[in-house]
N, C-alpha and C positions, 0 to 999 in steps of 0.2 A: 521082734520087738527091739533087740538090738540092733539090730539095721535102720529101724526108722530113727534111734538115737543118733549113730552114726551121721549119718543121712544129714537129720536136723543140726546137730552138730558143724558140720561141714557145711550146711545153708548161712547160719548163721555165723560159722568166721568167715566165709568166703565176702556175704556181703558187708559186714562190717568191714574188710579189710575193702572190698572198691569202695564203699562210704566215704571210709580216710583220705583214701586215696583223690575222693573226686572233692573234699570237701577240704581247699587248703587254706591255710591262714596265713593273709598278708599284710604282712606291715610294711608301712609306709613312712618313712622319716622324712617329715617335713621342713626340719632344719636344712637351709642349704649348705651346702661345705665349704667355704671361701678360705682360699688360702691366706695365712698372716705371714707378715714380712715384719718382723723383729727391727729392723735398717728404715723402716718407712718415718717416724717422728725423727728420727736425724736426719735423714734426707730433706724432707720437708725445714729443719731446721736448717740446714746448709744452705740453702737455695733461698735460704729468706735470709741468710747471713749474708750473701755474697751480691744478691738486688734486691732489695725491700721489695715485696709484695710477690715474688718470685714463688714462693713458700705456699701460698694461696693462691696460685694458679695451679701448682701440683697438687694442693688438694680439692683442687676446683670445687672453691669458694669465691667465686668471681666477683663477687658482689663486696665483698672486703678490700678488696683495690682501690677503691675512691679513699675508701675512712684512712688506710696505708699513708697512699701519696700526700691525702688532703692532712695527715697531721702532720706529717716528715718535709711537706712543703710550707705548710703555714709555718714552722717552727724555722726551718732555713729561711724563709722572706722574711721573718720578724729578727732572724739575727743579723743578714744583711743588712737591714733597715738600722737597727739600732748599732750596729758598726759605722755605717756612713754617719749617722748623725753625732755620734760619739766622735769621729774624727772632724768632724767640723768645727765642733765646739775646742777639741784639745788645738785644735791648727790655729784657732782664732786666741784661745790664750796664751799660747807660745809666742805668735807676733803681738799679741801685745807687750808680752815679758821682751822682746826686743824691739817695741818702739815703735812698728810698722802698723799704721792704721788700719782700720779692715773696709773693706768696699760693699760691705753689708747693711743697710742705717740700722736692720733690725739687732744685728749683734754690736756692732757700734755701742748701740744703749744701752747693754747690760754690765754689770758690774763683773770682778773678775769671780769674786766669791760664787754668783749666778752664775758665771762659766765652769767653773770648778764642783758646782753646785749638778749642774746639769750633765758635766762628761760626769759625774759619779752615779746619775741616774741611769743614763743610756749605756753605762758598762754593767752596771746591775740587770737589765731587760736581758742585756746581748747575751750574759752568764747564763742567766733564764734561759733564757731560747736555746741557747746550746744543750743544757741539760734536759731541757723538752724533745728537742732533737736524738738525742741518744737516747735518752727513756723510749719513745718511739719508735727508735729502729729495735734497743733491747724487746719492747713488745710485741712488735711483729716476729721476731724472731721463737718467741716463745708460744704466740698465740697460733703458729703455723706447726710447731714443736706439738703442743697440747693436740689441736684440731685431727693430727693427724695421727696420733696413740688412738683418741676418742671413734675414731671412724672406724677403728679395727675391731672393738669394745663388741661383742655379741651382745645383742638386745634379744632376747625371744619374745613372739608376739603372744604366747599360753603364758609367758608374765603380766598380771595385770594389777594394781592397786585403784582400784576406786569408791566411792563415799557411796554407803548405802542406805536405803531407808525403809527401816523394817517396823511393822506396825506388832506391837505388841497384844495378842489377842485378850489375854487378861483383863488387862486396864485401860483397855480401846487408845494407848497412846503411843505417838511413832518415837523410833528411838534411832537414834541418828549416831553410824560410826561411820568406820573405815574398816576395810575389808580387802585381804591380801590372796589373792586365789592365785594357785599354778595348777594347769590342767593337763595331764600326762596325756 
């Protein structure tokens, strides 16, 4: 009788112990590893400091290059613009102050005050625009700066916030929240 104890004994740790053995538990970690570079938002800021929109091809954001140029361009042609016509105005009330007619009829006919009146406007635009111009490039500079911290940012996709609608069996009526799930 002791024997068949034995025996049984020994059946039963032996096969537990292949069970174990044959029956392994794997886990699988579905986060992928990406390595972070701490230097990457200053890079990306450098390179947007040193050529506008430079910042946003290394973060390859392609699509931000139009909005770049097209504000840092509009902003340079309207202060060109408003220089040229600012010196027009100032060169034509200087030769009036010394006597020299102008070969203009359309400035001709204005008064000096409307000269002095108008170089105060067109230098007020060109202030403008310069400071549109450096806002601009300050922006690119910053939004190449952000863009590129953000990209490094882990998102997990087991993070989910969405609205749900749970019907309350009680009072036959739905009750409508928001619901924060993370799933291990």
């Amino acid at each position: 009788m002791q024997n068949q104890f034995i025996l049984l004994f020994l059946f039963l740790g032996l096969t537990s112990i292949f069970a174990q053995a044959q029956d392994k538990i794997v886990f699988k970690d579905s986060l992928k590893s990406e390595t972070i570079d701490p230097l990457r938002p200053a890079k990306a800021a450098f390179y947007s400091a040193v050529l506008p929109g430079l910042g946003q091809i290394y973060n390859k954001k392609y699509w931000k290059l139009p909005l770049v140029y097209g504000a840092i361009g509009t902003s340079t042609y309207l202060y060109i613009d408003n220089q040229k016509k600012y010196n027009i105005y100032r060169d034509e009330y200087k030769s009036r102050l010394e006597g020299i007619e102008s070969d203009s009829q359309f400035l001709a006919g204005l008064s000096e005050s409307q000269l002095i009146s108008a170089q105060k406007q067109f230098q007020r635009n060109r202030d403008l625009s310069a400071l549109f111009m450096v806002g601009f490039y300050v922006l690119n500079i910053i939004d190449a700066n952000i863009d590129a911290a953000l990209s490094q940012f882990n998102v997990s996709e087991k993070l989910a916030f969405k609205p749900s609608l749970n019907k309350n069996e009680i009072s036959s009526e739905n009750n409508f929240g928001f619901a924060l799930n993370y799933t291990f």
